[in-house]
CHARMM internal coordinates of N, CA and C (Angstrom, degrees):
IC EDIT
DIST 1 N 1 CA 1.4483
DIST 1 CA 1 C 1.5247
ANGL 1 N 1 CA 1 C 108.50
DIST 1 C 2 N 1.3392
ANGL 1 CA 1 C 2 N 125.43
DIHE 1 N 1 CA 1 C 2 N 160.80
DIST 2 N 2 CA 1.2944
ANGL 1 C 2 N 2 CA 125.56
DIHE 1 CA 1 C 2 N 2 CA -151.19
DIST 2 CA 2 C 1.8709
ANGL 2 N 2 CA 2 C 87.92
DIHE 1 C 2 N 2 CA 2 C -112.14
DIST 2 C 3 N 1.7638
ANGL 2 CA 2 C 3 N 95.31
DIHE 2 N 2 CA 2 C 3 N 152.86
DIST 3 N 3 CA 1.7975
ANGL 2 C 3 N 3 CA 99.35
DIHE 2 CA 2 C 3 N 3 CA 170.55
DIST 3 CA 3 C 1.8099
ANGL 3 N 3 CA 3 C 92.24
DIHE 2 C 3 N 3 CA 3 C -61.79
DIST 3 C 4 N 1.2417
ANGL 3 CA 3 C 4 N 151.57
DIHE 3 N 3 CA 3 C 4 N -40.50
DIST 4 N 4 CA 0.7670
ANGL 3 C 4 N 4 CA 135.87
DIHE 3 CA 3 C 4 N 4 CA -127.00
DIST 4 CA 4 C 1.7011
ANGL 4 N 4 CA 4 C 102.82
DIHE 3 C 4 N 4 CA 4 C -88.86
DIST 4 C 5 N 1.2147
ANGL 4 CA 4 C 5 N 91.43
DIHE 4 N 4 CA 4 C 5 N -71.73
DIST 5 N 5 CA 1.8877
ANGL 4 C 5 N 5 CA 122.21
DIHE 4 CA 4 C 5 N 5 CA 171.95
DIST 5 CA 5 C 1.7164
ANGL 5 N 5 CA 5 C 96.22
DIHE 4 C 5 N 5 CA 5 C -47.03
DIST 5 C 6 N 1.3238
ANGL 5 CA 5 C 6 N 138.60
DIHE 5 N 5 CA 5 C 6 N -41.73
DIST 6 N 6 CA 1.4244
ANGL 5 C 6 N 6 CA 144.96
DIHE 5 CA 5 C 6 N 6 CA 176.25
DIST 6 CA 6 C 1.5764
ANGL 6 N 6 CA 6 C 105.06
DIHE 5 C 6 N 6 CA 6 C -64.45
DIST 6 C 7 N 1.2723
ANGL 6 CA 6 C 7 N 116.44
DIHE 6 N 6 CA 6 C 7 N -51.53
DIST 7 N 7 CA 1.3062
ANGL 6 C 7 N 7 CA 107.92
DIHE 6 CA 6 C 7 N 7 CA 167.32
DIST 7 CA 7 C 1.5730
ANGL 7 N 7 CA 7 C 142.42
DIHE 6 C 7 N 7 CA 7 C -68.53
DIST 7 C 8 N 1.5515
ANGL 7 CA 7 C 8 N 119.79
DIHE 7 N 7 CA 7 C 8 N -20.76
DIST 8 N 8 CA 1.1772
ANGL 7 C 8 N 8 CA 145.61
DIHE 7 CA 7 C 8 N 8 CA 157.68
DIST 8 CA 8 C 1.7281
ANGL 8 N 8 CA 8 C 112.41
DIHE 7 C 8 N 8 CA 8 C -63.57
DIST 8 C 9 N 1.4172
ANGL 8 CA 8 C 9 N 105.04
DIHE 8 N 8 CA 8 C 9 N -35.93
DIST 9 N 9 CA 1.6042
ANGL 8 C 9 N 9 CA 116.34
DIHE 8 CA 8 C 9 N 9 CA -179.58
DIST 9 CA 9 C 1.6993
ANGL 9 N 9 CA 9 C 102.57
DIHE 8 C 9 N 9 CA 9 C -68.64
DIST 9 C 10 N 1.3727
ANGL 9 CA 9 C 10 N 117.35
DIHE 9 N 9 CA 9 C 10 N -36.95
DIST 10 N 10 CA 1.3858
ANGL 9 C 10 N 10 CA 145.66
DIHE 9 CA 9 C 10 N 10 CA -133.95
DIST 10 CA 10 C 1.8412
ANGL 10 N 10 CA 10 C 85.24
DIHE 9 C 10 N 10 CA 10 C -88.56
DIST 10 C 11 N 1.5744
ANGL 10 CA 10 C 11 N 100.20
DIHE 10 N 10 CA 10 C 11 N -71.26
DIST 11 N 11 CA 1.5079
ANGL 10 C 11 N 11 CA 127.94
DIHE 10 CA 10 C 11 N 11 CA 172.74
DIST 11 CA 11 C 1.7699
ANGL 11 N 11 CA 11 C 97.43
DIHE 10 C 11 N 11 CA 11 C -28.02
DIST 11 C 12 N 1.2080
ANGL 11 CA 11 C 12 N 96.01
DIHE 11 N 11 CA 11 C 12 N -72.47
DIST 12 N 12 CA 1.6152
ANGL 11 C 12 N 12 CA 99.60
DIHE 11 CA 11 C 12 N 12 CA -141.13
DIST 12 CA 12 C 2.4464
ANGL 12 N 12 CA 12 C 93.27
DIHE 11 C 12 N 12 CA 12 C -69.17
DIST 12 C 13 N 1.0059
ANGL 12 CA 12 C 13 N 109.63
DIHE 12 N 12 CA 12 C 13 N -29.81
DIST 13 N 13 CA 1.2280
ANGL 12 C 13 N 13 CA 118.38
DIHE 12 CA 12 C 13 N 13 CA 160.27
DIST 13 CA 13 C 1.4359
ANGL 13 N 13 CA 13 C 124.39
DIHE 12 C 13 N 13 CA 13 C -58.09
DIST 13 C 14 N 1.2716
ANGL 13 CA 13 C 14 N 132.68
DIHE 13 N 13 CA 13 C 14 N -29.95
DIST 14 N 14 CA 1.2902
ANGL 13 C 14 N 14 CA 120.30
DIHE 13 CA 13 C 14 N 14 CA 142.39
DIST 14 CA 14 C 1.3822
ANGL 14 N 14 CA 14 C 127.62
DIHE 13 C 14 N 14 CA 14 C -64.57
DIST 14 C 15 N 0.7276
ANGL 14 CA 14 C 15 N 130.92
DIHE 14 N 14 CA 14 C 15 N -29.54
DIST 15 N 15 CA 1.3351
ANGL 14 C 15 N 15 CA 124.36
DIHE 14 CA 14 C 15 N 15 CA 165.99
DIST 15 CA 15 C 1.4490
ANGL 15 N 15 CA 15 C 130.84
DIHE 14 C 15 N 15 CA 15 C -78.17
DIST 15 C 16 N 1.2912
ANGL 15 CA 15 C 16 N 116.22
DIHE 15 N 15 CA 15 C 16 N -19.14
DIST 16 N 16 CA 1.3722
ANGL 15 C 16 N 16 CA 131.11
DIHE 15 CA 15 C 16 N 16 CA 157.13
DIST 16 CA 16 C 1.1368
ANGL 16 N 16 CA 16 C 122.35
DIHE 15 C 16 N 16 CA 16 C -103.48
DIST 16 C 17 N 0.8405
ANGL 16 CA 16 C 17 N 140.54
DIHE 16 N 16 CA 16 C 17 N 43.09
DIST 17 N 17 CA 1.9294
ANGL 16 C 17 N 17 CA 150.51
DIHE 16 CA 16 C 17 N 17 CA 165.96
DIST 17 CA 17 C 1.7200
ANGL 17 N 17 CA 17 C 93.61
DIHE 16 C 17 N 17 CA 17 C -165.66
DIST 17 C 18 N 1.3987
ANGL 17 CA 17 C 18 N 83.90
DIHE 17 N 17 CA 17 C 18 N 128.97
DIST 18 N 18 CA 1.7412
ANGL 17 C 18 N 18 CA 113.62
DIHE 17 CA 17 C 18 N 18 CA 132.55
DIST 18 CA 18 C 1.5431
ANGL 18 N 18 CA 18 C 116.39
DIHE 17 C 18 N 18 CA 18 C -35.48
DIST 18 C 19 N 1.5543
ANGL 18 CA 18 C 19 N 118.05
DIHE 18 N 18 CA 18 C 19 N 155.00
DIST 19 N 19 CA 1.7345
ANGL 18 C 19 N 19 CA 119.71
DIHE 18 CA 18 C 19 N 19 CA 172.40
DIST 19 CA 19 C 1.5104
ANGL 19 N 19 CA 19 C 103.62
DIHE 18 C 19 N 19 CA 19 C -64.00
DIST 19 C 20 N 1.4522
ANGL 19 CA 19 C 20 N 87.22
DIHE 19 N 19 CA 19 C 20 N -38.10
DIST 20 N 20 CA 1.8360
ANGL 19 C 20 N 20 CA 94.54
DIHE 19 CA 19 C 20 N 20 CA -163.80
DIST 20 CA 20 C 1.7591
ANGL 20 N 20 CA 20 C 111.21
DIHE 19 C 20 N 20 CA 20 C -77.92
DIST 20 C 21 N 1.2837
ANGL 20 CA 20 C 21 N 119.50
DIHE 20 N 20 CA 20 C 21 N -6.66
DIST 21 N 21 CA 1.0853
ANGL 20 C 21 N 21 CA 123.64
DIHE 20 CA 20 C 21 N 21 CA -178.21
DIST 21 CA 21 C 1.8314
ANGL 21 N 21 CA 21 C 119.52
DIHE 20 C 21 N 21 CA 21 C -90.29
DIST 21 C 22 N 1.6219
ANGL 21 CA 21 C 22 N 112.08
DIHE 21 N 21 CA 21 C 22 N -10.62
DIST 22 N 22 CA 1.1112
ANGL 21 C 22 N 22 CA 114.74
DIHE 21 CA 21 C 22 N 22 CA -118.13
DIST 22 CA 22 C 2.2361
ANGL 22 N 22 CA 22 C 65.91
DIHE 21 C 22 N 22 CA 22 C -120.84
DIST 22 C 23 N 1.7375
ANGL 22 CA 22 C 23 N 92.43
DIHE 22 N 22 CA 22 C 23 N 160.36
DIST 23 N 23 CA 1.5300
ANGL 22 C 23 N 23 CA 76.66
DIHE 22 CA 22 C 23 N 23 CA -174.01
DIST 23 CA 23 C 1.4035
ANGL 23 N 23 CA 23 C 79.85
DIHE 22 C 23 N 23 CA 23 C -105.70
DIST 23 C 24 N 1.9225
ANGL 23 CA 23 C 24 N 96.52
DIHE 23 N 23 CA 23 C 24 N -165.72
DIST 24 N 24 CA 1.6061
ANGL 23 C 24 N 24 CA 114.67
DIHE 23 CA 23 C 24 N 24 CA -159.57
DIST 24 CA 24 C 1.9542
ANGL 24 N 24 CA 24 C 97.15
DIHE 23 C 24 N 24 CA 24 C -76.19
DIST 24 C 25 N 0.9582
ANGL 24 CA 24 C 25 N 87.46
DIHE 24 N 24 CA 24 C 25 N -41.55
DIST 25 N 25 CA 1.9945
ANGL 24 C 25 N 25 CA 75.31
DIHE 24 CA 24 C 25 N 25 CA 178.33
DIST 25 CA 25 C 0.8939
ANGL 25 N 25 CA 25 C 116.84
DIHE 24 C 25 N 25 CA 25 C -72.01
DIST 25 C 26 N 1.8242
ANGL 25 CA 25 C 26 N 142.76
DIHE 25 N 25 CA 25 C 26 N -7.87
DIST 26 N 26 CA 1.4535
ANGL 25 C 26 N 26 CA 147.22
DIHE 25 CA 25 C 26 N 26 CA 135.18
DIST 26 CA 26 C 1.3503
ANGL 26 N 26 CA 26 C 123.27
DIHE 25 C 26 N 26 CA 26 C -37.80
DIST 26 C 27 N 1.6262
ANGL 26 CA 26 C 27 N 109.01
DIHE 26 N 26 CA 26 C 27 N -56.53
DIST 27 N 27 CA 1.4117
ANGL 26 C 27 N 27 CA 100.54
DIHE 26 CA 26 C 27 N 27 CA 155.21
DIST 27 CA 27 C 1.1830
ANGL 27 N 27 CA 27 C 138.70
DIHE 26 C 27 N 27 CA 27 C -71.29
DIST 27 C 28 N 1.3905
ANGL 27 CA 27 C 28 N 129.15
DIHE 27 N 27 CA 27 C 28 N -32.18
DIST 28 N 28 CA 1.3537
ANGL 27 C 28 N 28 CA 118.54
DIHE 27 CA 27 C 28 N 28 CA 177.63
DIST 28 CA 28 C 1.4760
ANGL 28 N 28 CA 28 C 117.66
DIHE 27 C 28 N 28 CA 28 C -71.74
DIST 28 C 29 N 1.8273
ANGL 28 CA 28 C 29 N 111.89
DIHE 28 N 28 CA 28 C 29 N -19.05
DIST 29 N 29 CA 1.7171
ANGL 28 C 29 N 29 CA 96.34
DIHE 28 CA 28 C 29 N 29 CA -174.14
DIST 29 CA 29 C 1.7244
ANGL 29 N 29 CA 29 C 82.01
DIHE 28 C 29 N 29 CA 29 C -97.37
DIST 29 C 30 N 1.2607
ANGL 29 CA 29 C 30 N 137.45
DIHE 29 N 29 CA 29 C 30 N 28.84
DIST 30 N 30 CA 1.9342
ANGL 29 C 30 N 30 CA 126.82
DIHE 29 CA 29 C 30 N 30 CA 169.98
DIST 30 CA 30 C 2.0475
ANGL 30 N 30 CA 30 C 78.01
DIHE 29 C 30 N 30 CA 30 C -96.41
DIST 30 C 31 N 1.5006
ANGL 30 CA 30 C 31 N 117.86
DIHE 30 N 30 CA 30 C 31 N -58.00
DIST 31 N 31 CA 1.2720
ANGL 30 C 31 N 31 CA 103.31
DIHE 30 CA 30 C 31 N 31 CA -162.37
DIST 31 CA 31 C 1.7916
ANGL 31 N 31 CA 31 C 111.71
DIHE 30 C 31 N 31 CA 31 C -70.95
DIST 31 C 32 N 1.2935
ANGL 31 CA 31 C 32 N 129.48
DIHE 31 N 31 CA 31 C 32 N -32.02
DIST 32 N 32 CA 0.8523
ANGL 31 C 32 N 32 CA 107.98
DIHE 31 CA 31 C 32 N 32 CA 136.90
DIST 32 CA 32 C 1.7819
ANGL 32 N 32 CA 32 C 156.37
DIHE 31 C 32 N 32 CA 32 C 30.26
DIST 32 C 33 N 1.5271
ANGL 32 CA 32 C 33 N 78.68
DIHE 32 N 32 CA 32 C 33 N -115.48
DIST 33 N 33 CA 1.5454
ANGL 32 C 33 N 33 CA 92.65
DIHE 32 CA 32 C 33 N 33 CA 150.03
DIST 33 CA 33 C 1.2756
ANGL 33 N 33 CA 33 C 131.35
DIHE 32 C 33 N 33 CA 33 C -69.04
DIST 33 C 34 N 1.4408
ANGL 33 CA 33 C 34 N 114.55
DIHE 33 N 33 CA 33 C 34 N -27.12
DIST 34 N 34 CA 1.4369
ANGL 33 C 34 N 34 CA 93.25
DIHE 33 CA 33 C 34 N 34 CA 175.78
DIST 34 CA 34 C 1.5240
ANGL 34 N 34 CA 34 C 128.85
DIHE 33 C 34 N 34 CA 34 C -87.68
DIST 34 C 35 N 1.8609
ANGL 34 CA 34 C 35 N 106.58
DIHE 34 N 34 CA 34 C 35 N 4.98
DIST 35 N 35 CA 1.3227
ANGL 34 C 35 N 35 CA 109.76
DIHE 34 CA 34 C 35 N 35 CA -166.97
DIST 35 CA 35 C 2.1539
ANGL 35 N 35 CA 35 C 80.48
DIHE 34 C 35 N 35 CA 35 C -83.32
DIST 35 C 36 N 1.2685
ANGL 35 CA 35 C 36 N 108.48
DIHE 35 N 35 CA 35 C 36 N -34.65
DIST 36 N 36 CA 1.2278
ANGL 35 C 36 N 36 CA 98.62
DIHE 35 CA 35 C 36 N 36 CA -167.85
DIST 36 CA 36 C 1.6745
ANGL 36 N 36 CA 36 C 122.79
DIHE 35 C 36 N 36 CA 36 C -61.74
DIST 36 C 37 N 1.5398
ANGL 36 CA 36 C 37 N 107.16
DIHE 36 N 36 CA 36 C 37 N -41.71
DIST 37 N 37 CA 1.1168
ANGL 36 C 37 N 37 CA 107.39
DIHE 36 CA 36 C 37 N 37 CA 147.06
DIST 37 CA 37 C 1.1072
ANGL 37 N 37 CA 37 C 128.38
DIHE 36 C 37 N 37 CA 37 C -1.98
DIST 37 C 38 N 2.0029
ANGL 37 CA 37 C 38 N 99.02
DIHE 37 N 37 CA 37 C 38 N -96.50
DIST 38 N 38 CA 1.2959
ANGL 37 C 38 N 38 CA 126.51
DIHE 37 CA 37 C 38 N 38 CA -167.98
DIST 38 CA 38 C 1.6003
ANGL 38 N 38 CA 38 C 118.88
DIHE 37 C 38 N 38 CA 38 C -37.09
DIST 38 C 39 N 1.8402
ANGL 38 CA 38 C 39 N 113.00
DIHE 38 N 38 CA 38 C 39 N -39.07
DIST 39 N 39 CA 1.3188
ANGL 38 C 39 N 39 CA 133.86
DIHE 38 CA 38 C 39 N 39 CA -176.17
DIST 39 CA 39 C 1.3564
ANGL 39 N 39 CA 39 C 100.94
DIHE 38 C 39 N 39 CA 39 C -78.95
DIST 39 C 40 N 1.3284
ANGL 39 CA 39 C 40 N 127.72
DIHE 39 N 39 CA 39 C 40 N -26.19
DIST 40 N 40 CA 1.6891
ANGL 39 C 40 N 40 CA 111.21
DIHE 39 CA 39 C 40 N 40 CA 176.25
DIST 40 CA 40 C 1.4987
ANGL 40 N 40 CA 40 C 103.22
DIHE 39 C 40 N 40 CA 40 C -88.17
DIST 40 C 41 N 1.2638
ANGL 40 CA 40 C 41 N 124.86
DIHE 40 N 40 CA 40 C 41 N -27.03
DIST 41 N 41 CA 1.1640
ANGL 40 C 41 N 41 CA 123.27
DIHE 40 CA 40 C 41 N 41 CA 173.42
DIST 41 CA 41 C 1.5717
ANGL 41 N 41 CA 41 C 125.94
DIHE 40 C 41 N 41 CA 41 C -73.62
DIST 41 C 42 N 1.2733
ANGL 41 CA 41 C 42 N 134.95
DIHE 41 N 41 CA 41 C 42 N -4.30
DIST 42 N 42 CA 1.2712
ANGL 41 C 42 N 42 CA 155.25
DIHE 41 CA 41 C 42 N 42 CA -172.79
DIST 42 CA 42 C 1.5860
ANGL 42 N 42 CA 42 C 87.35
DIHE 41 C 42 N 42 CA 42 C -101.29
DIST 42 C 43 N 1.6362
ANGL 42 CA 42 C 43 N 108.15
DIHE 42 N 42 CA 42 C 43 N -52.58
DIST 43 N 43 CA 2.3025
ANGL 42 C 43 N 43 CA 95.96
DIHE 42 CA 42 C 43 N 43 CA -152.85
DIST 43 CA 43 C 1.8350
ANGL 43 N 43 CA 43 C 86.23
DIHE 42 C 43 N 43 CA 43 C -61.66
DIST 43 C 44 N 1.6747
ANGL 43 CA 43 C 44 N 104.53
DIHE 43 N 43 CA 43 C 44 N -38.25
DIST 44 N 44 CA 1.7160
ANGL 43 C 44 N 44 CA 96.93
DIHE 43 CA 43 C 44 N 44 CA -152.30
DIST 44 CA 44 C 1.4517
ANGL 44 N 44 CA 44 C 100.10
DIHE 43 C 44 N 44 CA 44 C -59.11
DIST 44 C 45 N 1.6005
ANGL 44 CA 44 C 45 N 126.32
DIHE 44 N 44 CA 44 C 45 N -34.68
DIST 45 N 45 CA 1.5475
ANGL 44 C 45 N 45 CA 117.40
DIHE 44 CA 44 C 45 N 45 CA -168.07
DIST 45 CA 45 C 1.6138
ANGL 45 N 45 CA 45 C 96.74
DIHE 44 C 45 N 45 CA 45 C -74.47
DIST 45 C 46 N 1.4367
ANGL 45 CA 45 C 46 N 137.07
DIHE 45 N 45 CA 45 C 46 N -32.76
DIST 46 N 46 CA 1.2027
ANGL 45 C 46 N 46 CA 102.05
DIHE 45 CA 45 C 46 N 46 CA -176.25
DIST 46 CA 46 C 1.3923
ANGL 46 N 46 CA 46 C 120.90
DIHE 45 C 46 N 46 CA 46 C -84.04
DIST 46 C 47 N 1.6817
ANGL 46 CA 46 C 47 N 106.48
DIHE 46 N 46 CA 46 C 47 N 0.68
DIST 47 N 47 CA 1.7140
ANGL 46 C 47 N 47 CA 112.79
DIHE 46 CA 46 C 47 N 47 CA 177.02
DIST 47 CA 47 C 1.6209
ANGL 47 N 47 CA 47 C 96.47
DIHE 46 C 47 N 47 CA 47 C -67.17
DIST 47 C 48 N 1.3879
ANGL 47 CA 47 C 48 N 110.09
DIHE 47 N 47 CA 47 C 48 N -49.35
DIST 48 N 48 CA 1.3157
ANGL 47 C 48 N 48 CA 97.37
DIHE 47 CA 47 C 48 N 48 CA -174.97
DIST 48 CA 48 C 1.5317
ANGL 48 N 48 CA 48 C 124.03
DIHE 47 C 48 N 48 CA 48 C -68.51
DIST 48 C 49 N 1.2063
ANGL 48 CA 48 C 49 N 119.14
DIHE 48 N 48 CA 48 C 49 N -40.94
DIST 49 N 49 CA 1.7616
ANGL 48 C 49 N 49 CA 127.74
DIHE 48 CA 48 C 49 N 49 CA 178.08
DIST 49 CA 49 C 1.5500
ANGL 49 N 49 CA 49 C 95.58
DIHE 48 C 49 N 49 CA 49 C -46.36
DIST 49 C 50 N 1.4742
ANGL 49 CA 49 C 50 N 111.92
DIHE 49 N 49 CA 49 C 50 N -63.84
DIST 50 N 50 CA 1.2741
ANGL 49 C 50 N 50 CA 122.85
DIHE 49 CA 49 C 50 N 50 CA 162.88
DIST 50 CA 50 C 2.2212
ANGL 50 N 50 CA 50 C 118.62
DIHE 49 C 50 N 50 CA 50 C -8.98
DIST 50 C 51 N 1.2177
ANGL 50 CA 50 C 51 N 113.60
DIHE 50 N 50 CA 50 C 51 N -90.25
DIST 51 N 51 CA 1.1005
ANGL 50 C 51 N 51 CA 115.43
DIHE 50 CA 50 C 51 N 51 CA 158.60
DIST 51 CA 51 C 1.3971
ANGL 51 N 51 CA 51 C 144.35
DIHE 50 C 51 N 51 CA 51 C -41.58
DIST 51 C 52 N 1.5549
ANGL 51 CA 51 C 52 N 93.73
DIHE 51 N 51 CA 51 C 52 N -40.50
DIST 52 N 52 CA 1.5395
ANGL 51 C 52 N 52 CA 110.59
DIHE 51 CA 51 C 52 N 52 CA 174.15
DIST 52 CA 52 C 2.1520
ANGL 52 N 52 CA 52 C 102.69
DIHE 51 C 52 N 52 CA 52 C -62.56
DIST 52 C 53 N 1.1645
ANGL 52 CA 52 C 53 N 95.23
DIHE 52 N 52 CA 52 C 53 N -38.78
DIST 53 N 53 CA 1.7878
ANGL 52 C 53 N 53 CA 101.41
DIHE 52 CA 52 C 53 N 53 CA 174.43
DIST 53 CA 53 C 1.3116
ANGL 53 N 53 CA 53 C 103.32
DIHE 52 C 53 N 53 CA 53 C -39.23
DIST 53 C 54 N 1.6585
ANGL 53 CA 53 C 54 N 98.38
DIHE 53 N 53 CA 53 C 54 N -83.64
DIST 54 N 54 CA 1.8310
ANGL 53 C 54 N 54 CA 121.18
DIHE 53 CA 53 C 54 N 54 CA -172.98
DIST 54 CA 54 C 1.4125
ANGL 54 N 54 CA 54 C 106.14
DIHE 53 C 54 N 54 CA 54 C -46.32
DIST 54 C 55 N 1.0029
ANGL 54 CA 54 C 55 N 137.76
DIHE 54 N 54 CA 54 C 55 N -32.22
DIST 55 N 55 CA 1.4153
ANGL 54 C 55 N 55 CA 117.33
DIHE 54 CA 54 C 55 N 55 CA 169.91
DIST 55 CA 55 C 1.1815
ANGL 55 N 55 CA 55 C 117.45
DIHE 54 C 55 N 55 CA 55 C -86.54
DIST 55 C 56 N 1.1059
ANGL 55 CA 55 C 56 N 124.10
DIHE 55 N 55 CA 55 C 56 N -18.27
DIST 56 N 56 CA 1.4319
ANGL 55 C 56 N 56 CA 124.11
DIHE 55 CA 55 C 56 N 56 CA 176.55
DIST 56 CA 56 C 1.7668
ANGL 56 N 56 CA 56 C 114.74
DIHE 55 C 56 N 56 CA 56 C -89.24
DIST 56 C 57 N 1.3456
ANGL 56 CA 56 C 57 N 102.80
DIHE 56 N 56 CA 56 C 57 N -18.68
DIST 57 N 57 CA 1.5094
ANGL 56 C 57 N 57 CA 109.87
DIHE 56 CA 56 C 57 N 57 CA 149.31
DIST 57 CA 57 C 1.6529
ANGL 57 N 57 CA 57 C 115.34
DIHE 56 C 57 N 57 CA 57 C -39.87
DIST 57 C 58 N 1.4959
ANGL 57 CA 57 C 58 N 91.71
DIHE 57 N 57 CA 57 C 58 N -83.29
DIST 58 N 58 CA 1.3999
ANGL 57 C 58 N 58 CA 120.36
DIHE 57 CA 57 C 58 N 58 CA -151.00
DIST 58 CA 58 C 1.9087
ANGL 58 N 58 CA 58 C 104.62
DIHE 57 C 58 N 58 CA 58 C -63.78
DIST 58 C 59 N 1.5871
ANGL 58 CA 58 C 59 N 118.55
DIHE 58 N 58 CA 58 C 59 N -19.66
DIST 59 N 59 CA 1.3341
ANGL 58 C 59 N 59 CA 130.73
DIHE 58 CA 58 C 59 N 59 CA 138.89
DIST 59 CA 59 C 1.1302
ANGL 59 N 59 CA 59 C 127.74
DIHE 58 C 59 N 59 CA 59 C -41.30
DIST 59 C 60 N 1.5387
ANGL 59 CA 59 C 60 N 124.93
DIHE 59 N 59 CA 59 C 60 N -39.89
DIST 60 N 60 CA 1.3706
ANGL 59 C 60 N 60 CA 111.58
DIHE 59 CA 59 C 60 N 60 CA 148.38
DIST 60 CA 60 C 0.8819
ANGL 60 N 60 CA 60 C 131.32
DIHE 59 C 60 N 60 CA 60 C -105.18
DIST 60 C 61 N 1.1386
ANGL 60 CA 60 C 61 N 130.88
DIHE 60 N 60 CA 60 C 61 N 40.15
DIST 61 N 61 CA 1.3370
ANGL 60 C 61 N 61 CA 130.92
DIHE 60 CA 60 C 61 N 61 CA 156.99
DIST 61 CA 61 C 1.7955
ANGL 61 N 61 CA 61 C 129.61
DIHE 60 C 61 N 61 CA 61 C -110.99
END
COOR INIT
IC SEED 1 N 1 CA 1 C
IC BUILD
């Protein structure tokens, strides 16, 4: 089965099951994804803090 099609399966299963309903390979590809998430969501805030710096550099200067 594909990450892709596994994750869409993954998606639509949270929302239709309960935690308690849901089996153990439901949860691990929900945590999964959300660790992946979490890691794209961490690089983008420091891309942005990131920029927000350099311009605020180059403001004082």
């Amino acid at each position: 089965m594909s990450n892709k099609h596994n994750a869409n399966k993954t998606k639509s299963t949270w929302k239709t099951k309960q935690d308690h309903e849901k089996s153990v390979d439901d949860l691990l590809d929900e945590l999964a994804y959300l660790r992946a998430e979490n890691d794209y969501l961490k690089k983008l805030d420091a891309l942005i803090r990131q920029k927000e710096q350099s311009v605020q550099t180059k403001n004082k200067s």
